[in-house]
N, CA, C and O of each residue as an XYZ file, in Angstrom:
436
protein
N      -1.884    -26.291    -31.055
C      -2.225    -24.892    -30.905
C      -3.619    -24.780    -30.265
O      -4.583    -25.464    -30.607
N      -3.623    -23.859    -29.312
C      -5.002    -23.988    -28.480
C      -5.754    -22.211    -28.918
O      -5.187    -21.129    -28.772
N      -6.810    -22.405    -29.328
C      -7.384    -21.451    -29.222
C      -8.857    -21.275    -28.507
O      -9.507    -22.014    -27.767
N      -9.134    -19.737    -29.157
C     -10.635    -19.632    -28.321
C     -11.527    -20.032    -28.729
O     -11.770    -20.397    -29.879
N     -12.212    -20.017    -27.739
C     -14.042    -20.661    -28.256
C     -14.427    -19.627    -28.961
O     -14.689    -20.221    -30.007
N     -14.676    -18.444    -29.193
C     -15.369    -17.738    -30.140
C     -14.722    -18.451    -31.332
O     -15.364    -18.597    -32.372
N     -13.680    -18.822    -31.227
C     -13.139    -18.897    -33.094
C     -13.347    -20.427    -33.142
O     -13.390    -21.023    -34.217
N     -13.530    -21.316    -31.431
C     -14.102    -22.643    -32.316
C     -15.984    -22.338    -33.014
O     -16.600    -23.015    -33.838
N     -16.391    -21.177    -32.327
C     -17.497    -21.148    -33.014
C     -17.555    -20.532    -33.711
O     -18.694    -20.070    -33.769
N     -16.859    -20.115    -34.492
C     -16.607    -19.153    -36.298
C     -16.644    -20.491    -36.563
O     -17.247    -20.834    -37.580
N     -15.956    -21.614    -35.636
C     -15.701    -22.976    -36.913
C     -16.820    -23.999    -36.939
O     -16.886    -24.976    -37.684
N     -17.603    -23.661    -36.105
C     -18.780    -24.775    -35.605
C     -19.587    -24.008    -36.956
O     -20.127    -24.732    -37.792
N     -19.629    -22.346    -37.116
C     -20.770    -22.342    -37.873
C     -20.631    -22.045    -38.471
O     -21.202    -20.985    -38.725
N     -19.482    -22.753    -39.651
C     -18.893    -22.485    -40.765
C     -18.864    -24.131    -41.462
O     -18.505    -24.568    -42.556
N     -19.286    -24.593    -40.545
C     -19.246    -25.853    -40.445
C     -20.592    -26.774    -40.009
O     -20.401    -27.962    -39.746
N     -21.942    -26.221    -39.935
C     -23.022    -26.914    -39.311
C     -23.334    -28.177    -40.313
O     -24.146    -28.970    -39.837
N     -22.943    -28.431    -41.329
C     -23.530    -29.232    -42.768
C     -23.238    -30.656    -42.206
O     -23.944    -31.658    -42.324
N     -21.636    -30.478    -41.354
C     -20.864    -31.724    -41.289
C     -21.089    -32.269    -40.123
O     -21.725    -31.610    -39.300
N     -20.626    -33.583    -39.789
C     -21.164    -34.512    -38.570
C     -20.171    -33.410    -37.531
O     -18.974    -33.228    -37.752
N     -20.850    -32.814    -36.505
C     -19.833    -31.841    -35.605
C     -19.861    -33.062    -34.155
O     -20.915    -33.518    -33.711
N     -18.820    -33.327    -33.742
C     -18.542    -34.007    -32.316
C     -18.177    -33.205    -31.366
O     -17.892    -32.046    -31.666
N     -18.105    -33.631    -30.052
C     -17.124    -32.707    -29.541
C     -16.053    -33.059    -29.390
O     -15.185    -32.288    -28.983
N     -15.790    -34.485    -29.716
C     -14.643    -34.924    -30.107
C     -13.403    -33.926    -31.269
O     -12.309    -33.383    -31.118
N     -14.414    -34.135    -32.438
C     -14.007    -32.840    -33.336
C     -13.732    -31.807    -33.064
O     -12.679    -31.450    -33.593
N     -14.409    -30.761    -32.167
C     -14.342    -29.815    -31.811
C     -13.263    -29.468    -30.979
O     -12.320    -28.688    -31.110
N     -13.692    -30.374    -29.933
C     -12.477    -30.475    -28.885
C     -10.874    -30.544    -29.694
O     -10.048    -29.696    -29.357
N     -10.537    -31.469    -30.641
C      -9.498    -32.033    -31.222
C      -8.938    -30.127    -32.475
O      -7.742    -29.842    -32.514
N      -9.776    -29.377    -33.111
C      -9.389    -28.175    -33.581
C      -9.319    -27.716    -32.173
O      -8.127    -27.415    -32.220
N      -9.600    -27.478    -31.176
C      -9.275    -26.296    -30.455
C      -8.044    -26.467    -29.431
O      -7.501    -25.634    -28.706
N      -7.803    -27.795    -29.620
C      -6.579    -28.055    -28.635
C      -6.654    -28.136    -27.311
O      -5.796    -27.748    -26.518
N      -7.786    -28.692    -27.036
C      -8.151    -29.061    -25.628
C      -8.682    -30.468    -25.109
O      -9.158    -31.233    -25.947
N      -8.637    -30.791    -23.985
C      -9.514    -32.051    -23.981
C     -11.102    -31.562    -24.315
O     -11.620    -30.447    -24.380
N     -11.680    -33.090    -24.516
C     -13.310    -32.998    -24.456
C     -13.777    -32.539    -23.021
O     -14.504    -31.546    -23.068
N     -13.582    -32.925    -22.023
C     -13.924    -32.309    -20.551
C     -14.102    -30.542    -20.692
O     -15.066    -29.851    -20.364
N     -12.751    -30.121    -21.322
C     -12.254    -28.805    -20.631
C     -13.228    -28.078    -21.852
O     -13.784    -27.007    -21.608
N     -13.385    -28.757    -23.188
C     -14.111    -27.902    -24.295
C     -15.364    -27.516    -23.856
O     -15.888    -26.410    -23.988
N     -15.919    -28.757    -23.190
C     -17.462    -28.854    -22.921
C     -17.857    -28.010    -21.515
O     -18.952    -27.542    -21.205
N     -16.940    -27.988    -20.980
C     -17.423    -27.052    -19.713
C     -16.445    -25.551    -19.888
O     -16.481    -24.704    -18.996
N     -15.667    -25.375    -21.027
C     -15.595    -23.930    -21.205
C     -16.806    -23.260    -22.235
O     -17.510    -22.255    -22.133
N     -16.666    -24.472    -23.406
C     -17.656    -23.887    -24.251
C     -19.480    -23.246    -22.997
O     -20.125    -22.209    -23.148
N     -19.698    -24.269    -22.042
C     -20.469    -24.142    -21.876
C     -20.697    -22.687    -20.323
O     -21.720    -22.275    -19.774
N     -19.329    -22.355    -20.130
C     -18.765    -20.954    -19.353
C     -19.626    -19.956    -20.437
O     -20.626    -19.353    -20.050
N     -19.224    -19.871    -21.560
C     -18.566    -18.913    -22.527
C     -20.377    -18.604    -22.937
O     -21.024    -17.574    -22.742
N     -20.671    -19.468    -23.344
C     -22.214    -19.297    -24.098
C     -23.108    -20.444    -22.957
O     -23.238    -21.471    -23.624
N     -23.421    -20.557    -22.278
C     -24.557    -20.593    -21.315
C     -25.183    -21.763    -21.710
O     -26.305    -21.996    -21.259
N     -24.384    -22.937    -22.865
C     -25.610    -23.606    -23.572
C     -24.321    -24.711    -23.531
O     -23.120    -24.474    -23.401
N     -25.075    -26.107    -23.702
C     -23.961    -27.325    -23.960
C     -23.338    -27.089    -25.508
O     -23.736    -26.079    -26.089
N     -22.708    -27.666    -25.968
C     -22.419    -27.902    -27.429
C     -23.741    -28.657    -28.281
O     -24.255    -28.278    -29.333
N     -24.001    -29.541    -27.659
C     -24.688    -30.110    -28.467
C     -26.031    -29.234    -28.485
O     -26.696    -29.267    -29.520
N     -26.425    -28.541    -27.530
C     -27.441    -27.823    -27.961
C     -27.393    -26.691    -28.615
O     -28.413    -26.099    -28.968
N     -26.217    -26.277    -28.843
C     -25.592    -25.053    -29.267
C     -25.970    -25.541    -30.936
O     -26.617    -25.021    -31.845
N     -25.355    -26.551    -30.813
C     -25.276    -27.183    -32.243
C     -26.549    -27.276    -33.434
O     -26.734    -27.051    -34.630
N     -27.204    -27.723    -32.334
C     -28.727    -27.828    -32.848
C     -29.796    -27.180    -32.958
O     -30.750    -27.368    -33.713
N     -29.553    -26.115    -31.892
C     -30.381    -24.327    -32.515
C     -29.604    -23.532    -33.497
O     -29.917    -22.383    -33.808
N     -28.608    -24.156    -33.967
C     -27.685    -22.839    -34.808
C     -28.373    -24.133    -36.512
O     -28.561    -23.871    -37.700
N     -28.506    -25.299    -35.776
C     -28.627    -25.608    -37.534
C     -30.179    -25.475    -37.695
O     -30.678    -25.264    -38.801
N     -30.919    -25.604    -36.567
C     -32.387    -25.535    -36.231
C     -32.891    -23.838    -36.958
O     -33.866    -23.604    -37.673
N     -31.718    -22.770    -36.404
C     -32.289    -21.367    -37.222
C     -31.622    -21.438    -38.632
O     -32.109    -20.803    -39.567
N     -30.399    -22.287    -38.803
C     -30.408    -21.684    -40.013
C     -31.615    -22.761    -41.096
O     -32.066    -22.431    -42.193
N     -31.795    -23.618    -40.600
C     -33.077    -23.755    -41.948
C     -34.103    -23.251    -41.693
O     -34.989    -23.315    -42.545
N     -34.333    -22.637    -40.558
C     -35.765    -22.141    -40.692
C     -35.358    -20.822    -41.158
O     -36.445    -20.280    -41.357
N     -34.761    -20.264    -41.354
C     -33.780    -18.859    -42.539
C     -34.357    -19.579    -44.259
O     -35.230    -19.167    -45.022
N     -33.441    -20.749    -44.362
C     -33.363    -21.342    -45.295
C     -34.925    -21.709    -45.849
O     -35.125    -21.523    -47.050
N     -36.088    -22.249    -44.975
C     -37.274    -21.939    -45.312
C     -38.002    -21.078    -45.683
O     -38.696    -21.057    -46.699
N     -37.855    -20.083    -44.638
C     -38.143    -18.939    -45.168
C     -37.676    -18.123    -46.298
O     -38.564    -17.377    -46.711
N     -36.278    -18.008    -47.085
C     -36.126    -17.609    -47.982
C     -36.881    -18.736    -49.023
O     -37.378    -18.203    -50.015
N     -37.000    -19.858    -48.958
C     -37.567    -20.676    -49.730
C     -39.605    -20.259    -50.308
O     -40.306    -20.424    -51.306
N     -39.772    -19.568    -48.647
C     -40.963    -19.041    -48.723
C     -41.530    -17.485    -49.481
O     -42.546    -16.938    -49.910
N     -40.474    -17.332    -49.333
C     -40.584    -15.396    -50.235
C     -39.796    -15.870    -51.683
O     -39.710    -14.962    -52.510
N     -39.415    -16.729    -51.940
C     -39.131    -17.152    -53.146
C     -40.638    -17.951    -53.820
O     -40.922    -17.642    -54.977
N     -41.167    -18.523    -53.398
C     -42.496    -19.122    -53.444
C     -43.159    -17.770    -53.573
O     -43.432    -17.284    -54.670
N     -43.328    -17.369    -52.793
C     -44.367    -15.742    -52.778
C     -44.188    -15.058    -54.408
O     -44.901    -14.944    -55.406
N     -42.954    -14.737    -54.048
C     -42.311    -13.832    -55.372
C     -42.729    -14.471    -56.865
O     -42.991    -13.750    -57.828
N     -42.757    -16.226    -56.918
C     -42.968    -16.979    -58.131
C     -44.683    -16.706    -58.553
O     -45.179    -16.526    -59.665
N     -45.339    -16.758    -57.178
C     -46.460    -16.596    -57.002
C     -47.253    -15.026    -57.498
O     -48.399    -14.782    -57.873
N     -46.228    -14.293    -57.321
C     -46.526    -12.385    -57.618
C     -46.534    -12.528    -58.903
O     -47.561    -12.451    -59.576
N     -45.011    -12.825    -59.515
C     -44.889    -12.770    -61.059
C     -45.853    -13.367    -61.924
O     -46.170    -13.002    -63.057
N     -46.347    -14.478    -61.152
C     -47.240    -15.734    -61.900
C     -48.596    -14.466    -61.890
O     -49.168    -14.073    -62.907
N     -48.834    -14.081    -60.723
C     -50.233    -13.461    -60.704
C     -50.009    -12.171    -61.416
O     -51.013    -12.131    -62.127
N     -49.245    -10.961    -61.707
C     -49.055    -10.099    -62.262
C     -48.863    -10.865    -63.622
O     -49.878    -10.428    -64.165
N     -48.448    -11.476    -64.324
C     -48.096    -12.163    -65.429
C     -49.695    -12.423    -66.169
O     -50.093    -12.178    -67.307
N     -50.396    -13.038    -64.948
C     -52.308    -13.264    -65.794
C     -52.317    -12.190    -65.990
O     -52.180    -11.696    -67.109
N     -52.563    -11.251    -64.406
C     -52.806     -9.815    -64.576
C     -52.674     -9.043    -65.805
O     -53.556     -8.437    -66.413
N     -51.376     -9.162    -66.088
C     -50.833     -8.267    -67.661
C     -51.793     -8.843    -69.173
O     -52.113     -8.171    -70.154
N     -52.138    -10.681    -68.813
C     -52.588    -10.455    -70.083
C     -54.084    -10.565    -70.345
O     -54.780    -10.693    -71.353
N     -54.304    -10.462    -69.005
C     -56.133     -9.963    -69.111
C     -56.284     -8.269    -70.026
O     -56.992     -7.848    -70.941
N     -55.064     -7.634    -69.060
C     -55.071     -5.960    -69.723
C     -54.867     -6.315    -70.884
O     -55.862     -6.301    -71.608
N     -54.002     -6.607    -71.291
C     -53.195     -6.826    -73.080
C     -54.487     -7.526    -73.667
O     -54.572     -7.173    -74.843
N     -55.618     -8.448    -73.303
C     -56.533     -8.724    -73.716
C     -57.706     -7.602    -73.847
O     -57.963     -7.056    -74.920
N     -58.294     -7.361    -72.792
C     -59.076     -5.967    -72.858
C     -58.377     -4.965    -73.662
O     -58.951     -4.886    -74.748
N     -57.721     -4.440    -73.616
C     -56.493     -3.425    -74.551
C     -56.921     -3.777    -75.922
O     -57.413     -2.976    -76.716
N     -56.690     -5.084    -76.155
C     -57.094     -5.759    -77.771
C     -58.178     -5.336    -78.291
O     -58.226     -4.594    -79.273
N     -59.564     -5.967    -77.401
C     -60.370     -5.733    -77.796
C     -61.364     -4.410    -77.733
O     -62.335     -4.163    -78.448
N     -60.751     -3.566    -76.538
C     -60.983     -1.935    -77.228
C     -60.242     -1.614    -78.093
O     -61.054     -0.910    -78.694
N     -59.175     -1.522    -78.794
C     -58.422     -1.134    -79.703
C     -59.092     -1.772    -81.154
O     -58.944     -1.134    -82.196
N     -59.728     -2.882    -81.148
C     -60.832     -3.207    -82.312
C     -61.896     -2.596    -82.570
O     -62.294     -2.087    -83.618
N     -62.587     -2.709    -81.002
C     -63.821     -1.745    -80.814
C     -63.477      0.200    -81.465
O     -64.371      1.034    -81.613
N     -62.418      0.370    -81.650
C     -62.048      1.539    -81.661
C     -61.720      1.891    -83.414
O     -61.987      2.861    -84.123
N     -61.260      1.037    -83.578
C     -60.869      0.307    -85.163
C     -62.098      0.576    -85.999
O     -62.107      1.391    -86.922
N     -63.227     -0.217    -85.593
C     -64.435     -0.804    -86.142
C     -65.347      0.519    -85.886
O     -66.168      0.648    -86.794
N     -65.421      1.475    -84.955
C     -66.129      2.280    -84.618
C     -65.207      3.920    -85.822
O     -65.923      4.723    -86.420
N     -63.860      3.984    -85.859
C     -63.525      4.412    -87.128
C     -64.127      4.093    -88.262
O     -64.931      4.832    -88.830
N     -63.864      3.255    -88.563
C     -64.078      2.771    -89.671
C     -65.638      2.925    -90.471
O     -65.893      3.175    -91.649
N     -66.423      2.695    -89.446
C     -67.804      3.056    -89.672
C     -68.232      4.397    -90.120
O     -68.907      4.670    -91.113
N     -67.583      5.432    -88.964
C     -67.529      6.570    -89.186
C     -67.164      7.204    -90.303
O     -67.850      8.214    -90.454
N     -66.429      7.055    -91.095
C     -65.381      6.669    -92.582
C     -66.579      6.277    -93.705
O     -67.104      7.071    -94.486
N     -66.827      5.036    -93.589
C     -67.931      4.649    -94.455
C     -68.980      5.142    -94.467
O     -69.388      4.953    -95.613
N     -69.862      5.778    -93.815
C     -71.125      6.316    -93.365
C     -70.537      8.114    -94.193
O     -71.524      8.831    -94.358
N     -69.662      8.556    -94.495
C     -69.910     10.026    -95.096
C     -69.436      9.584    -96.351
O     -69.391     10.364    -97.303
């Protein structure tokens, strides 16, 4: 069964994890290697193999970057997290100061 290159590349990039050939490629789409490599390269302007290697080239730098706003985000919580218990600390110790300054007031009449 021979199909199109758009749907061998639904399969190329459904598939970047695994060793991709154009052997492979060629062999799902039902064509020779000759005819894959110079249609694929009609169709999208780029060889396979380079095709191959900017599609896995962006997706980790995706994959970094979510790695990086995940870092950020650990980094927010971590810093809002001191943040909260500096307040919850100050909070404490006016709420003593406040205590102790009653209390005085109380004893003194």
């Amino acid at each position: 069964m021979k199909i199109s290159i758009q749907d061998a590349i639904n399969w190329i990039e459904g598939n970047l994890e695994d060793e991709l050939t154009l052997q492979s490629i060629s062999k799902f789409i039902g064509y020779s290697e000759y005819y894959t490599s110079r249609k694929f390269k009609e169709y999208t302007g780029s060889t396979l193999r380079k095709y191959i290697t900017l599609r896995r080239l962006s997706k980790a730098a995706k994959e970094i970057r979510m790695l990086e706003l995940l870092i950020l985000h650990s980094n927010m919580v971590i810093t809002h997290k001191k943040l909260l218990q500096k307040v919850l600390k100050i909070l404490s110790i006016l709420t003593q100061e406040l205590i102790k300054r009653k209390t005085k007031q109380y004893l003194i009449f």
